[in-house]
Biopython code that builds the backbone (N, CA, C, O; Angstrom):
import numpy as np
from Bio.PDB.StructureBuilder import StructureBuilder

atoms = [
    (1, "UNK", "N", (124.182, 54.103, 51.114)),
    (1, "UNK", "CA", (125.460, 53.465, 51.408)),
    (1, "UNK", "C", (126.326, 54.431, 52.197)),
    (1, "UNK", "O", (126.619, 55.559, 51.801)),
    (2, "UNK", "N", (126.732, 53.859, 53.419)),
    (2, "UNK", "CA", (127.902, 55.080, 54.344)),
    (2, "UNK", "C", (129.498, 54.961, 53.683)),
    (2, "UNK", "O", (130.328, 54.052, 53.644)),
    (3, "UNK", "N", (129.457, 56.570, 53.122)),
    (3, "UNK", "CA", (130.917, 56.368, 52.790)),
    (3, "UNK", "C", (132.294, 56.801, 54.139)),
    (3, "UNK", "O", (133.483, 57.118, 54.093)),
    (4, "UNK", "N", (131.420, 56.609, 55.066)),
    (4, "UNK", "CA", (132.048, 57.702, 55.783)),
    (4, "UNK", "C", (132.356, 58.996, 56.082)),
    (4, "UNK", "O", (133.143, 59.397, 56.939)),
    (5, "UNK", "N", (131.804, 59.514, 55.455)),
    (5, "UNK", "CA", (131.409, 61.009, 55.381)),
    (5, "UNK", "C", (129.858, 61.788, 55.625)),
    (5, "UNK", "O", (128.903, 61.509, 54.899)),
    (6, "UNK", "N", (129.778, 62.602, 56.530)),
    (6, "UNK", "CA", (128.189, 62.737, 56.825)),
    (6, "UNK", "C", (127.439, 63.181, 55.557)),
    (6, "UNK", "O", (128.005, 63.965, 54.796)),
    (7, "UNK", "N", (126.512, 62.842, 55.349)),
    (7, "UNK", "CA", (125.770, 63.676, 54.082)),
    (7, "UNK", "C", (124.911, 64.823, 55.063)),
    (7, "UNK", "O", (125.002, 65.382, 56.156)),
    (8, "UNK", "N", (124.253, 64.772, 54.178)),
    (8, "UNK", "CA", (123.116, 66.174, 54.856)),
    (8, "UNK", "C", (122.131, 65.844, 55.299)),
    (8, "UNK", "O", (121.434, 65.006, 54.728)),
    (9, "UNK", "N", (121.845, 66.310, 56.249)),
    (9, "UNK", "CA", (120.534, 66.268, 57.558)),
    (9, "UNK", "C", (121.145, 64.659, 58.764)),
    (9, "UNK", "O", (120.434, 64.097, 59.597)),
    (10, "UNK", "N", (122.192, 64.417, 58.521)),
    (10, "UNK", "CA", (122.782, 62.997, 58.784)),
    (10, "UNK", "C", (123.250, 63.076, 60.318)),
    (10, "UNK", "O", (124.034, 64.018, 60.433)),
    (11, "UNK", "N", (123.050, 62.447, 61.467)),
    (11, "UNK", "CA", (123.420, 62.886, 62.568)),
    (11, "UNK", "C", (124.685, 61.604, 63.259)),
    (11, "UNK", "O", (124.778, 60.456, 62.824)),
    (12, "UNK", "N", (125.203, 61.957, 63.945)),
    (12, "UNK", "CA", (126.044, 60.758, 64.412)),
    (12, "UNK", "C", (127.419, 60.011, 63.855)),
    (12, "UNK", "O", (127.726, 60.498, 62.767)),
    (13, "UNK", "N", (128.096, 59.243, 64.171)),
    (13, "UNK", "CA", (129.120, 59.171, 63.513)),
    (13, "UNK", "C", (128.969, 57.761, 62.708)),
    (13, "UNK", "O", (128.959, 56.647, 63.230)),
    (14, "UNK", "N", (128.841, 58.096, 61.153)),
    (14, "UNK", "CA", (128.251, 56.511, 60.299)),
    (14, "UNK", "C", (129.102, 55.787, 60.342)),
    (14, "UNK", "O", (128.663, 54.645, 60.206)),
    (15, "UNK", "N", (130.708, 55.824, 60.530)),
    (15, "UNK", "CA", (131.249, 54.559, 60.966)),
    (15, "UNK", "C", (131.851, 54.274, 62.765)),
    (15, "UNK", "O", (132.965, 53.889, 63.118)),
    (16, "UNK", "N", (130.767, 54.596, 63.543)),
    (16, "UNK", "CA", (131.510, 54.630, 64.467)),
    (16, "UNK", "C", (130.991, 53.615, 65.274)),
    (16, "UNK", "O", (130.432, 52.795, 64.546)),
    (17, "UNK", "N", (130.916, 53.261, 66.607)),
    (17, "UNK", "CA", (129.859, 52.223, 67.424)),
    (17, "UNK", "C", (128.410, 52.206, 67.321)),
    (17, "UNK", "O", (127.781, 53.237, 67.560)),
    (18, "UNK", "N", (127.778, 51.052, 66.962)),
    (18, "UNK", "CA", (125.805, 51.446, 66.962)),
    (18, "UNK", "C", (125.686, 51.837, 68.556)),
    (18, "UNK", "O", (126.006, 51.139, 69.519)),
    (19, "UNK", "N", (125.345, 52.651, 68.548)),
    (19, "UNK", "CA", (124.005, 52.842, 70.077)),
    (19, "UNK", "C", (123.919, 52.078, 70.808)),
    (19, "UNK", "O", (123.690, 50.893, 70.567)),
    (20, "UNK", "N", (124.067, 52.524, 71.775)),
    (20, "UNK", "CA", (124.183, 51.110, 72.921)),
    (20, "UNK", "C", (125.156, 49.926, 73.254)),
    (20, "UNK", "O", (125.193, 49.290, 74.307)),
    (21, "UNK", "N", (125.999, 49.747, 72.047)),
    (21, "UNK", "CA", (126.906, 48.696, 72.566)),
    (21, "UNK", "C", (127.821, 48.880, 73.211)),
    (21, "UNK", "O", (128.159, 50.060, 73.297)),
    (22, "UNK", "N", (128.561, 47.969, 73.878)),
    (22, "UNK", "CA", (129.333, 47.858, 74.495)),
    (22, "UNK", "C", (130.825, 47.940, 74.337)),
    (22, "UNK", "O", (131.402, 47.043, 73.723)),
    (23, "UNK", "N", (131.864, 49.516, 75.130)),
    (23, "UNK", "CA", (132.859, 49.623, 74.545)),
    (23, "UNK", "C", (133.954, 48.081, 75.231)),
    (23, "UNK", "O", (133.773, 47.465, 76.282)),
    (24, "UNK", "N", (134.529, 47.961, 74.670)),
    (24, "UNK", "CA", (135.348, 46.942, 74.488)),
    (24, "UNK", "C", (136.076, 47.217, 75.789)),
    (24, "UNK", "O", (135.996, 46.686, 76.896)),
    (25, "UNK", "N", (136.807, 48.206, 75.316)),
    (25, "UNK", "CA", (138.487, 48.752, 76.323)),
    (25, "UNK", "C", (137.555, 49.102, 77.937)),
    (25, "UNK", "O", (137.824, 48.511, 78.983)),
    (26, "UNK", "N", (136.833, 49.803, 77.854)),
    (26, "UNK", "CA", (135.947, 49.763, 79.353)),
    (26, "UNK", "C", (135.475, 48.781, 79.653)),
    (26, "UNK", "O", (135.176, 48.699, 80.844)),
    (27, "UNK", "N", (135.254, 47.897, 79.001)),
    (27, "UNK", "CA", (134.459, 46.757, 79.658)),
    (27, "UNK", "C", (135.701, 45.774, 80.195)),
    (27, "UNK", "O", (135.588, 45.219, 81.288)),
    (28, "UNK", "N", (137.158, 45.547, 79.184)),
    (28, "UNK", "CA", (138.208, 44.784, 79.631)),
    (28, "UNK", "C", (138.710, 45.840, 80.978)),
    (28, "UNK", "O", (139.360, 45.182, 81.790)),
    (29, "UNK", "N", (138.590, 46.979, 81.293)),
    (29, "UNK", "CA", (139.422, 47.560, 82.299)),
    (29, "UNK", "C", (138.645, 46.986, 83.544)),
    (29, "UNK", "O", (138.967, 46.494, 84.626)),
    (30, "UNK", "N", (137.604, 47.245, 82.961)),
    (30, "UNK", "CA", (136.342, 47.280, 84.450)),
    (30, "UNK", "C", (137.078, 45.202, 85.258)),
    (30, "UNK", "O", (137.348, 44.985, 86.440)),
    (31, "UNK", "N", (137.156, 44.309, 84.259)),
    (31, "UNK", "CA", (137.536, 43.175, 84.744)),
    (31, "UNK", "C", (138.836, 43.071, 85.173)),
    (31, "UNK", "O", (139.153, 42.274, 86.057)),
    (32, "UNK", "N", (140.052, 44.206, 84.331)),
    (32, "UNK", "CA", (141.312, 44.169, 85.380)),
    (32, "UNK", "C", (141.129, 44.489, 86.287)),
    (32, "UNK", "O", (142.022, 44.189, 87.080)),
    (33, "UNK", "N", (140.108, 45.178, 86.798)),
    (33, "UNK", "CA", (140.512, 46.511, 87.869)),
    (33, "UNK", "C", (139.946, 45.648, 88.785)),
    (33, "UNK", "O", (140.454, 45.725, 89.904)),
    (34, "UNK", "N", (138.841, 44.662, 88.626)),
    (34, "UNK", "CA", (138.341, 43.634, 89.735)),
    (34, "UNK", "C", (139.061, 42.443, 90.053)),
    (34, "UNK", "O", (138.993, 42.055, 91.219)),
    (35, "UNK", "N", (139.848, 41.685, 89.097)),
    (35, "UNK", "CA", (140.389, 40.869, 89.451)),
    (35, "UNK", "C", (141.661, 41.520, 90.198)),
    (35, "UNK", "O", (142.087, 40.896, 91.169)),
    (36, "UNK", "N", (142.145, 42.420, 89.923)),
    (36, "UNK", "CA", (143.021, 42.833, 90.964)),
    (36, "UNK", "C", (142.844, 43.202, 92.174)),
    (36, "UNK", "O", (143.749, 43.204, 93.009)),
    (37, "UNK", "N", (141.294, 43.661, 92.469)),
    (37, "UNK", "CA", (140.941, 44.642, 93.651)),
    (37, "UNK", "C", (140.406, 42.450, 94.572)),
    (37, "UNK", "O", (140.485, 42.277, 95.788)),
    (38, "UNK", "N", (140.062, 41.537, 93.808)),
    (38, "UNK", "CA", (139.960, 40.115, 94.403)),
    (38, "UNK", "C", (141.635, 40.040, 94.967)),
    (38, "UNK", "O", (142.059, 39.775, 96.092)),
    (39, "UNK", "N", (142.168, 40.291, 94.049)),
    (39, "UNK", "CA", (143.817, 39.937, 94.563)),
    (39, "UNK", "C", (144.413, 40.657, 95.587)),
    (39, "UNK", "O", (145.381, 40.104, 96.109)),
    (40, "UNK", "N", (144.081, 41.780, 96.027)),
    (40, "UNK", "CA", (144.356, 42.557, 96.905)),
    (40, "UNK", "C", (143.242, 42.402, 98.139)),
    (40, "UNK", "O", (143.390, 43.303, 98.965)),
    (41, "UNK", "N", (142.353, 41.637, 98.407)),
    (41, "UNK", "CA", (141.389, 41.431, 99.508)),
    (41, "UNK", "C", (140.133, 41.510, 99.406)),
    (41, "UNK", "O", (139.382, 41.190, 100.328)),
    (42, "UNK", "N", (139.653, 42.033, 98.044)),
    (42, "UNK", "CA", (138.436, 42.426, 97.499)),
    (42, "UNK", "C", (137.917, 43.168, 98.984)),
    (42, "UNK", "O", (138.547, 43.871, 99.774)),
    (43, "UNK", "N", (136.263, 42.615, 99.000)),
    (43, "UNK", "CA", (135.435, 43.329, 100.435)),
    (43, "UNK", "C", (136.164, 43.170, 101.611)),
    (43, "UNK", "O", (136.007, 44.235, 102.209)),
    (44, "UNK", "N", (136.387, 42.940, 101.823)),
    (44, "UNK", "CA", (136.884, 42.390, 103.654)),
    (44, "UNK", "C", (138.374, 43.494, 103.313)),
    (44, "UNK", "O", (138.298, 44.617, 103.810)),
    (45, "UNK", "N", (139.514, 43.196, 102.589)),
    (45, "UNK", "CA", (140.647, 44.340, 102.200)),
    (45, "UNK", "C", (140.015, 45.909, 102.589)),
    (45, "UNK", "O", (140.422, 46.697, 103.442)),
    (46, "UNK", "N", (138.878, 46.041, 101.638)),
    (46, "UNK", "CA", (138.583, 47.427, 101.545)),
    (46, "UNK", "C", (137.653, 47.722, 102.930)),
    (46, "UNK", "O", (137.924, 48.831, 103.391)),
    (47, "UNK", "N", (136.731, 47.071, 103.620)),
    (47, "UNK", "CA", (136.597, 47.261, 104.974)),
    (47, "UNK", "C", (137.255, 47.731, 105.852)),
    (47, "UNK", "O", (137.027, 48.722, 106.545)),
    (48, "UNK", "N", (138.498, 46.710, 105.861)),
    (48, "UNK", "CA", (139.641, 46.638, 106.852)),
    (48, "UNK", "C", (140.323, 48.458, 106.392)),
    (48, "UNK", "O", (140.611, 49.214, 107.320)),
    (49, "UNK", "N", (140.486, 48.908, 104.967)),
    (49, "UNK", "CA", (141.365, 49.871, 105.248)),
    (49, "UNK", "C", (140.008, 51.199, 104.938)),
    (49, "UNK", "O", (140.310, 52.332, 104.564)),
    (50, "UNK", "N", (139.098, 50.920, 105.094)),
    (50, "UNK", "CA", (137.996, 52.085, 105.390)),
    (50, "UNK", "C", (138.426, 52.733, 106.489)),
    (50, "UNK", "O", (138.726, 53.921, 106.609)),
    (51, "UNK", "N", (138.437, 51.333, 107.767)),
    (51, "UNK", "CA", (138.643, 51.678, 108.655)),
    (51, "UNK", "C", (139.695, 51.743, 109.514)),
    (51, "UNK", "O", (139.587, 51.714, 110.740)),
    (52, "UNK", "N", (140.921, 51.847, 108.777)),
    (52, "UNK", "CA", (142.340, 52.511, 109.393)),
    (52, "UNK", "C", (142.467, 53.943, 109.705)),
    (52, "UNK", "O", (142.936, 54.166, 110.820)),
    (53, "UNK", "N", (142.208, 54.816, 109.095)),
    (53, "UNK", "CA", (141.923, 56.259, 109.296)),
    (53, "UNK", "C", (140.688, 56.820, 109.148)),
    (53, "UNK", "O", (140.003, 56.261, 108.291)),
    (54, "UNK", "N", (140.110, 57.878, 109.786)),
    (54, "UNK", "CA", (138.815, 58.714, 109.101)),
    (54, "UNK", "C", (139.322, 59.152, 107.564)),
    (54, "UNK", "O", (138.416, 59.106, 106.732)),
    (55, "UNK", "N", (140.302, 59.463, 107.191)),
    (55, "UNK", "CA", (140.506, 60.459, 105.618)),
    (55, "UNK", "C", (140.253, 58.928, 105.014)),
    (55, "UNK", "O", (139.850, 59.204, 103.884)),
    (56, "UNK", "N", (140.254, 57.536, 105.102)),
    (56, "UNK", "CA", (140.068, 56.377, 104.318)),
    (56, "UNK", "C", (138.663, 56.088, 104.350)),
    (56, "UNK", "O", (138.188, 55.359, 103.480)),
    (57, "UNK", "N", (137.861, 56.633, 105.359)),
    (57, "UNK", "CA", (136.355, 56.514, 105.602)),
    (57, "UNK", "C", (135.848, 57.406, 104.457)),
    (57, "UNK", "O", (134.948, 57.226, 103.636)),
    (58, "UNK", "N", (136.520, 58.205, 104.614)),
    (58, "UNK", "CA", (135.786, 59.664, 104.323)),
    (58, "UNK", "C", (136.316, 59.887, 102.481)),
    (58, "UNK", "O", (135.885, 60.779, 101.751)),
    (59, "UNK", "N", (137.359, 58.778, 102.064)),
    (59, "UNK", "CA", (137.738, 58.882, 100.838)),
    (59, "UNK", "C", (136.591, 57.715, 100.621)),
    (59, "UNK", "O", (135.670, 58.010, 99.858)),
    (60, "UNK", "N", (136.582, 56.525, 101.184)),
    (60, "UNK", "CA", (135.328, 55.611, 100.736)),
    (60, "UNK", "C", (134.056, 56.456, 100.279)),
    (60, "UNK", "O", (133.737, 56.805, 99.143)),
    (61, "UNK", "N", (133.374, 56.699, 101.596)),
    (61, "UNK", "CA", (132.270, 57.220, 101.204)),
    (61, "UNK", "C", (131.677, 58.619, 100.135)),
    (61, "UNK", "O", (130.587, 58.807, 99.594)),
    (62, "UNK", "N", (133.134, 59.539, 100.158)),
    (62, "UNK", "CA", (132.920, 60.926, 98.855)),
    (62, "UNK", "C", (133.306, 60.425, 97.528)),
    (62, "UNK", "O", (132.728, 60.953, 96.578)),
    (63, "UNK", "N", (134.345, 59.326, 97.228)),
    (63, "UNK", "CA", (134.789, 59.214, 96.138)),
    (63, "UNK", "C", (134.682, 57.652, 95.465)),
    (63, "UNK", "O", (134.942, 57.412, 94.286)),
    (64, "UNK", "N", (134.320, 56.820, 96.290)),
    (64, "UNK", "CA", (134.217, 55.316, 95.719)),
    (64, "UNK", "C", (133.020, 54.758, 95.623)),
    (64, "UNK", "O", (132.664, 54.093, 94.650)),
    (65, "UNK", "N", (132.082, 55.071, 96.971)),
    (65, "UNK", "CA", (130.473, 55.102, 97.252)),
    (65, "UNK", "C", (129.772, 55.399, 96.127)),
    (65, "UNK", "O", (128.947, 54.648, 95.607)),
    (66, "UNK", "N", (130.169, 56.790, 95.629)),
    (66, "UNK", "CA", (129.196, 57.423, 94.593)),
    (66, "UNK", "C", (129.197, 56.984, 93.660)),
    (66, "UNK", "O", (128.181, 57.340, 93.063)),
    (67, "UNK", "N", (130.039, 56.072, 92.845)),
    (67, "UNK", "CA", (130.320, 54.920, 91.605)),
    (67, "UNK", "C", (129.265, 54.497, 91.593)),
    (67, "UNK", "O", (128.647, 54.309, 90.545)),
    (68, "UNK", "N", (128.861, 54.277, 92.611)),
    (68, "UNK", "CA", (127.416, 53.018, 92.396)),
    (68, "UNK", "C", (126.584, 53.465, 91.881)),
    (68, "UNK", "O", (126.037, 52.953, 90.904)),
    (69, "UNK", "N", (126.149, 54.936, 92.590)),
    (69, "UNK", "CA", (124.793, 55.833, 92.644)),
    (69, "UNK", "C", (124.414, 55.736, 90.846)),
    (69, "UNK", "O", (125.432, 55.730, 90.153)),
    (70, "UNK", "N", (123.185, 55.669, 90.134)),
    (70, "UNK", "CA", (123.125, 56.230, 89.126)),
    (70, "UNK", "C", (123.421, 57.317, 88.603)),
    (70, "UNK", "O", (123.260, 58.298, 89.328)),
    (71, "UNK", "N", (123.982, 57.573, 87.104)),
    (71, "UNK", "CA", (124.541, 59.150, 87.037)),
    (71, "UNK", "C", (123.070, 59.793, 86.564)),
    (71, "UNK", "O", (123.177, 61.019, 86.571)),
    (72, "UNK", "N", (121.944, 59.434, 86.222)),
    (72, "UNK", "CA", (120.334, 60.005, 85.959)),
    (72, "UNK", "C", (119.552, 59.720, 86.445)),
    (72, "UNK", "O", (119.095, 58.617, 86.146)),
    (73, "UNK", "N", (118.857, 60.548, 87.549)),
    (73, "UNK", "CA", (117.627, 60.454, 88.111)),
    (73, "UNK", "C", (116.822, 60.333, 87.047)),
    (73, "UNK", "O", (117.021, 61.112, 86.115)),
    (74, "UNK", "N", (115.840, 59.432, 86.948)),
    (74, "UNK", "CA", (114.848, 59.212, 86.327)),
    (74, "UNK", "C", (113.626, 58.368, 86.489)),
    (74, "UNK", "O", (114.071, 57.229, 86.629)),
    (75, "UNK", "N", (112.225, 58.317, 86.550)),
    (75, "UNK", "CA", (111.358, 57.740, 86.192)),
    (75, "UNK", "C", (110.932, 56.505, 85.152)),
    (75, "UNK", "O", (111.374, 56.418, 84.006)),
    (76, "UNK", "N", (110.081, 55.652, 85.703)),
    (76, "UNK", "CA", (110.039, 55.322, 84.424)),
    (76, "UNK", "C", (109.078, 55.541, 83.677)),
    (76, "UNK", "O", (108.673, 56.681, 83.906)),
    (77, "UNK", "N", (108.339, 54.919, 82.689)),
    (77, "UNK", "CA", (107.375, 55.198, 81.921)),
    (77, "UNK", "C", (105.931, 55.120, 82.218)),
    (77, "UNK", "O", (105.114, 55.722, 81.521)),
    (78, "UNK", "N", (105.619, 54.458, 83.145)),
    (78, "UNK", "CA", (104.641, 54.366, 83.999)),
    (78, "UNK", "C", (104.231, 55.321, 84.880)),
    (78, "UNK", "O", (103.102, 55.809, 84.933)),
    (79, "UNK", "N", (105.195, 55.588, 85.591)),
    (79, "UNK", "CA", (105.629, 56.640, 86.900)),
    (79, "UNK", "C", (106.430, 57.658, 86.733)),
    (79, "UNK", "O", (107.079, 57.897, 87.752)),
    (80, "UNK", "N", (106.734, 58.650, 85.474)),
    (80, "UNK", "CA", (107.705, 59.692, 85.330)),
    (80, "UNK", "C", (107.812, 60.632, 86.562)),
    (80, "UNK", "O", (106.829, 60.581, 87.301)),
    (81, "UNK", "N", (108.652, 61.348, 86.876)),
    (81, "UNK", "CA", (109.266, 61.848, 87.648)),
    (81, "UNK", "C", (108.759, 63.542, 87.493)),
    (81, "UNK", "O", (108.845, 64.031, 86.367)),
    (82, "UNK", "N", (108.449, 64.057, 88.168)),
    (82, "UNK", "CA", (107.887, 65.379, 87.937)),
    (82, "UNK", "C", (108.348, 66.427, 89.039)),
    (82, "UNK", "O", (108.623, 66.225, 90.222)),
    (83, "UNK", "N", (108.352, 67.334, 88.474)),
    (83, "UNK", "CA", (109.242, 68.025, 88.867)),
    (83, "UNK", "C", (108.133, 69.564, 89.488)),
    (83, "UNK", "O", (107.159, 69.806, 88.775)),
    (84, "UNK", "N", (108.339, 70.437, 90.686)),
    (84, "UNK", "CA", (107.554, 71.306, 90.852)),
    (84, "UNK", "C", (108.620, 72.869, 91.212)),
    (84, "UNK", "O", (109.581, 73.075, 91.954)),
    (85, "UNK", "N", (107.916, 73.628, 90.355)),
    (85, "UNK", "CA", (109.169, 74.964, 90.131)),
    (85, "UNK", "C", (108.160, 75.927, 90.933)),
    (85, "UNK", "O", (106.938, 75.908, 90.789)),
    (86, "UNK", "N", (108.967, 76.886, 91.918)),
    (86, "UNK", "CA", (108.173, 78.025, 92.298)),
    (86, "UNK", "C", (109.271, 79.309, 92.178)),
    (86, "UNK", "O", (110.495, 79.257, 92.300)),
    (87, "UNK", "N", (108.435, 80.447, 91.905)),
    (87, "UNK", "CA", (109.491, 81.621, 91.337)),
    (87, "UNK", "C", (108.256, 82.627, 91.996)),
    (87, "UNK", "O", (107.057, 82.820, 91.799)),
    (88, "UNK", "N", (109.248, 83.095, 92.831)),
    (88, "UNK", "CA", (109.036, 84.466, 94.009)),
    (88, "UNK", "C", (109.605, 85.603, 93.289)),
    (88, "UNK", "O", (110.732, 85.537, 92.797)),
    (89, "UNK", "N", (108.765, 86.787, 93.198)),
    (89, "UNK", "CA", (109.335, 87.721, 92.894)),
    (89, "UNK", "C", (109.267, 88.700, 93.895)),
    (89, "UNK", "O", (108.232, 89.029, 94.474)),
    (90, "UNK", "N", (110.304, 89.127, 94.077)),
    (90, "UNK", "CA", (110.285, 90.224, 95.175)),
    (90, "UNK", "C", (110.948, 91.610, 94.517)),
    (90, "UNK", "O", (111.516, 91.740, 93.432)),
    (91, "UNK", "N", (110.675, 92.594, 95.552)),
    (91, "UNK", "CA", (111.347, 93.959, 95.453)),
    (91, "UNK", "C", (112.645, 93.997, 95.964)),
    (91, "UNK", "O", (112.936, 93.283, 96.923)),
    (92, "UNK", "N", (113.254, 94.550, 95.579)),
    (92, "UNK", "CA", (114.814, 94.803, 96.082)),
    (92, "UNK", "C", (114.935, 95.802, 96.592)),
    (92, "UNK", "O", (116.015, 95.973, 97.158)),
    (93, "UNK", "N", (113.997, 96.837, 96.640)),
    (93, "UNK", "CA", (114.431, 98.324, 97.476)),
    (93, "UNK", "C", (113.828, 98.393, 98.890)),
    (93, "UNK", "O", (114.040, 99.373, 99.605)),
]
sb = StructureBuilder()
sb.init_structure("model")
sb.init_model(0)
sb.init_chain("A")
sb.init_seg("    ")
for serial, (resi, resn, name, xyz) in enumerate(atoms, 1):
    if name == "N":
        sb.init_residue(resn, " ", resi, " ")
    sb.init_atom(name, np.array(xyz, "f"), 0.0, 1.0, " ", f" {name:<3s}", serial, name[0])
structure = sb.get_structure()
């Protein structure tokens, strides 16, 4: 029974969110932040002011672009991702 308190060898927080679900407050922001960005011109808005200045290009593509990208390179289970290390040793004198 979780009293709320960890016992021993116990990992994680026993009254806190299960694994994987979905936080609430991020998931309601993520829908303000779109219905407003629809209210303001959605795609065609943000096109149009990409391309008013280069620093609006150049803020698109370093800081809004990369949202998309996944934050973990990874493989999947079929096809894992492997990795190849080489280590040179040299002299310094």
């Amino acid at each position: 029974m979780a009293t709320g308190k960890f016992q021993k060898g116990q990992t994680g927080n026993p009254r806190g969110r299960p694994k994987g679900s979905i936080n609430k407050v991020g998931k309601e922001a993520k829908e303000v932040i779109a219905l407003a960005a629809e209210g303001l011109g959605g795609a065609e808005r943000l096109l149009v002011w990409a391309k008013e200045a280069p620093e609006n290009e150049k803020a698109f593509w370093s800081t809004i672009y990369p949202k998309l990208l996944p934050l973990t390179v990874a493989g999947d289970k079929d096809n894992p991702l492997q990795t190849v290390s080489k280590i040179i040793l040299t002299d310094l004198e």
